[in-house]
N, C-alpha and C positions, 0 to 999 in steps of 0.2 A: 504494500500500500504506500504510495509515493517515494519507495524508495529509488528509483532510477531517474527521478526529478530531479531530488534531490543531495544524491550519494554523490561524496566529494564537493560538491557545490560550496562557495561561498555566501552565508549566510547573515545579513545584518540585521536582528531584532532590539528595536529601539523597548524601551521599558521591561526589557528581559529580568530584572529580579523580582517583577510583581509576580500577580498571581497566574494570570495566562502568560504573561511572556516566561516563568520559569516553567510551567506546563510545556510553552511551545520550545523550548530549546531543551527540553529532555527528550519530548517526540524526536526533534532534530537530530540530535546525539544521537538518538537508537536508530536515526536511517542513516549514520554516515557523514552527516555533513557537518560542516569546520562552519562555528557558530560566531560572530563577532556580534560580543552585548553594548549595547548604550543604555546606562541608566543614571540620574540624580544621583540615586542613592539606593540603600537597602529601605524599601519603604513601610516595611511592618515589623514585629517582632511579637511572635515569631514568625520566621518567614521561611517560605517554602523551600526559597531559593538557595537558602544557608542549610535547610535539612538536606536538600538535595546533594548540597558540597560539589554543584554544580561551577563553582569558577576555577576549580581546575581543568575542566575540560573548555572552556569557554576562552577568547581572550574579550579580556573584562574591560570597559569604560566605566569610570565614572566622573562627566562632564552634561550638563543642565545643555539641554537641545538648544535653545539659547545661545550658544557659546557656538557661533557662528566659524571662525576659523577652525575651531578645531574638529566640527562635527564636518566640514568639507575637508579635510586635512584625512582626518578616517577612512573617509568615503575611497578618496582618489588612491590612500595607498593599499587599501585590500582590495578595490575592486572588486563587490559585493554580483553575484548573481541575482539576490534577491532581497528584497528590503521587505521585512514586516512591521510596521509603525504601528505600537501598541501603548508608547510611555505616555500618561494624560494623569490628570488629576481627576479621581472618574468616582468622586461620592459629590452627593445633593447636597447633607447638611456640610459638608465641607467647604463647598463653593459658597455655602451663607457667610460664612466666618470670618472664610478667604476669598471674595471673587478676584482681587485684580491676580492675583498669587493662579486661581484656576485660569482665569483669562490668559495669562502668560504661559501657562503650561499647555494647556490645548489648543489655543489659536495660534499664540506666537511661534509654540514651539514647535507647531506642522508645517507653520509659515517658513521657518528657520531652515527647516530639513529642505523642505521644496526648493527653497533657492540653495541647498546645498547641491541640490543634482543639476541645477542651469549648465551645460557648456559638461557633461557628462562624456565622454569620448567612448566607454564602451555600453553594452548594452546591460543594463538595468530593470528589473520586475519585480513592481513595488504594489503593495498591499496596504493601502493605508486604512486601519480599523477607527473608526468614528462611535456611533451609537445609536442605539432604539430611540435615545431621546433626543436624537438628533433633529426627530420630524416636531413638527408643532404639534403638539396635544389638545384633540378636540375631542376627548374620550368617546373616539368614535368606537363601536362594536366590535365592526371588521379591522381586519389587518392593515397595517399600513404600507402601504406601498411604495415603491422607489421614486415615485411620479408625485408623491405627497410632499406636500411642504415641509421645507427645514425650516424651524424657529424656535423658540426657548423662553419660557416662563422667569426659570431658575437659573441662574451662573452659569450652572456645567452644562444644562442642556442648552442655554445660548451660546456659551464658549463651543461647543461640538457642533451646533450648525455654522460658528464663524470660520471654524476649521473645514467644515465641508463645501464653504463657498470660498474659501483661499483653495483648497485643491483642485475644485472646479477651475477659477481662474485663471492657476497656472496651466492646466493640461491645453487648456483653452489657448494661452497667450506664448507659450513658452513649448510644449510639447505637443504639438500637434504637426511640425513641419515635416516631409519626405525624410529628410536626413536623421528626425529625430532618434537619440538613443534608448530615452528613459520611458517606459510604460505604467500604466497606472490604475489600478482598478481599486474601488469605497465599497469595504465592505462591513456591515451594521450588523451587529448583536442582540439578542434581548437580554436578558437579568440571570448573567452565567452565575452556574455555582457551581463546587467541587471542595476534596478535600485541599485545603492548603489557601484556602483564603483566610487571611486574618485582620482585615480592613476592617476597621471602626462603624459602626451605624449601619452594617447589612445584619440582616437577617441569621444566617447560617452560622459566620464566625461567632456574633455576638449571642447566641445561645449556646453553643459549645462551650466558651470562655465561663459562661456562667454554668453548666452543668458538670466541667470539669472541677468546679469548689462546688458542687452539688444544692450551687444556688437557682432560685427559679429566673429564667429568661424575661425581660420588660416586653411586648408585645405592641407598638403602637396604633399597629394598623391590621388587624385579624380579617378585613373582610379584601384588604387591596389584592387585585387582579395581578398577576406576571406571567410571561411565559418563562419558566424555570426550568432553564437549559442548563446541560452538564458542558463542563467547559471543553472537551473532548468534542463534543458536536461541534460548539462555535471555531475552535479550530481547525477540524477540519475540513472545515467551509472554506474557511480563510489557505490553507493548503492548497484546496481543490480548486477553489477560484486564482490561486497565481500558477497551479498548474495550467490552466487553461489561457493566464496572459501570455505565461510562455509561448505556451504551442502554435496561439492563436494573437498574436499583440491588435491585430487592427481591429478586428472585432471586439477583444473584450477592452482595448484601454479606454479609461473614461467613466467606461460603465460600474454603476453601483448596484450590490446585492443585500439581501437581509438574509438572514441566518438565525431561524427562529423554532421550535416544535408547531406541530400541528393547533388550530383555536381551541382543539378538543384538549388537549394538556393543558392550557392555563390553569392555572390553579390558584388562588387563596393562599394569603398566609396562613391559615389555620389549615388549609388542606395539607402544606407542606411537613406543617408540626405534629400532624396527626399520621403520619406516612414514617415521618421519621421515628416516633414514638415506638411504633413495630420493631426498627431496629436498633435502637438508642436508648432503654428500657430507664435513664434514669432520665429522660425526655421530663421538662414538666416549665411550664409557664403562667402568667399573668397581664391581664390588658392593662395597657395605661394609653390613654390615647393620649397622642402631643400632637396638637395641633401651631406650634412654633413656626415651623418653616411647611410651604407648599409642598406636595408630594403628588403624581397622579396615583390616581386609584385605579384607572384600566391600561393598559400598555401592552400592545401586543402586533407583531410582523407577519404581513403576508410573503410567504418565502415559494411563492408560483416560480418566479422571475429563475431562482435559482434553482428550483426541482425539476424546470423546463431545461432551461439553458446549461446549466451545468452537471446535472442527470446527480444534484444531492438531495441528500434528505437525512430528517433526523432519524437518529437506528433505537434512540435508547428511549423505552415506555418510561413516564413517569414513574411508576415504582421502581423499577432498575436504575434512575438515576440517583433518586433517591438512598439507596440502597447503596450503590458506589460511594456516594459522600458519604455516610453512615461509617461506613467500612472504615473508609479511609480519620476520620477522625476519632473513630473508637481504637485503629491501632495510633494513632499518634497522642491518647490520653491513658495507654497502657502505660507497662515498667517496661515496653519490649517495642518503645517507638522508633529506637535507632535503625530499625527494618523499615522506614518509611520509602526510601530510593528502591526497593526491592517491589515495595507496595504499588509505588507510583507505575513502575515500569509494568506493572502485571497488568495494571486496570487501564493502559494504553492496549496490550495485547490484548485483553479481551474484548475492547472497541474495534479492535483493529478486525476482529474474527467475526465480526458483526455484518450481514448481511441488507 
């Protein structure tokens, strides 16, 4: 499964110590290919990316996307195959606290990159990840579509549409010539989970933290909609869509996909805690609603565009994915979590085996 894309390939994933970008550069590793990380920093603790003891296989940045010469200075001297653009400040109440701080991280710093690839000499296929809340929220029923509106209530989901009209822009003004080298396809997420998030104000990490001291989880919002994707789907979306820039640049550059489970999965926060409960037996919570900062309550992807066009689709039922996150944080709250790198690589192989 992508490994002949990939194997040997040089690889640049921007945000590689979060929680998908160390997800996508273990996948990487296990196909073969030679990973170059751009990150800030280590951004959680615990983090996945230190369990993983993945920067010895990695060669490691750590330089703020912002830091314009030297994130072109990187580019030119590895000569990346493929670029995955994942590093973003990517919580809600976060962006309250901090917006210019998110504004700079996801608009500026997609901004940054883009014009790191201007005047690129060899060929380049880049994947730039944006967001579900990318689109303007009009809590419509159905899916949203690629063809719907970017706009932003909140910070982060304005800063993520700002970022997806500077990408527009540039493919627009800057890479669209005969001669051009750098290719580019936008592809949108909905509300991943897995084991190895440990980000402040979700759902998933912020109940484990508290079930791990066997205290009860706070609950804001028991009734809000998501589509709750395992982060192994959204990746290899994002996999499959720069396979196909490859193969295919003039068709797919430009073009942006979603990458979401079927309307029938959306689920409830309480659908999610009640799922897990099955397999996390000291599972136990409380509502407190906070109504502080905006939040949507329905959010969810029509992912036509890419079950047509790119022949994906999500493999894992809502209980199976549930069930993988489960796994994966009841071994890392054992005496026997130091097998978490062993963990992580098994629960790729069983996606992988997935038809």
């Amino acid at each position: 499964m992508f490994i002949k894309e990939f194997k040997r390939k040089v690889i640049l994933v921007t945000g590689h110590t979060g929680f998908k970008g160390s997800w996508l550069s273990l996948w990487l590793l296990k196909m073969g290919a030679h990973v170059i990380g751009i990150s800030k920093d280590i951004p959680t603790k615990p983090s996945h990316f230190q369990l993983l003891n993945l920067k010895k296989n990695i060669t490691n940045y750590y330089i703020d996307l912002n830091n314009h010469k030297k994130i072109k200075a990187i580019i030119r001297k590895h000569k990346p195959h493929f670029i995955f653009h994942l590093a973003a400040q990517s919580l809600v109440k976060k962006s309250y606290l901090n917006p210019k701080m998110t504004w700079e991280s996801n608009t500026l710093g997609t901004l940054n990159l883009l014009d790191s690839l201007r005047k690129i000499n060899h060929k380049i296929y880049a994947v730039f990840i944006t967001s579900d809340k990318s689109y303007k929220n009009l809590e419509l029923k159905r899916g949203y579509k690629e063809t719907d509106l970017v706009g932003g209530y909140d910070p982060y989901s304005a800063s993520k549409a700002g970022a997806e009209l500077a990408i527009q822009s540039y493919i627009n003004s800057f890479f669209n010539k005969k001669k051009n080298k750098v290719f580019i396809s936008i592809a949108r997420a909905g509300n991943v989970i897995g084991g190895g998030d440990w980000a402040e104000n979700r759902l998933v990490p912020d109940c484990f933290r508290n079930w791990k001291k066997n205290k009860f989880a706070i609950i804001r919002n028991p009734d809000a909609t998501r589509p709750w994707q395992h982060v192994l789907e959204a990746l290899n979306g994002y996999l499959t869509l720069a396979c196909k820039l490859s193969s295919n640049p003039k068709k797919f550059h430009g073009q942006v996909f979603n990458f979401g489970p079927s309307q029938s999965q959306n689920k409830t926060v309480l659908d999610v805690l009640n799922e897990i409960k099955k397999n996390y037996f000291k599972a136990k919570w409380i509502v407190k609603k906070n109504k502080q900062f905006f939040e949507s309550r329905l959010l969810s992807l029509n992912s036509n565009k890419a079950k047509k066009i790119l022949k994906w689709k999500s493999k894992l039922s809502f209980k199976k994915n549930i069930q993988l996150v489960s796994q994966w944080y009841q071994k890392y709250n054992s005496k026997n979590n130091k097998k978490i790198l062993h963990l992580s690589i098994k629960q790729i192989e069983i996606y992988e085996k997935l038809k």
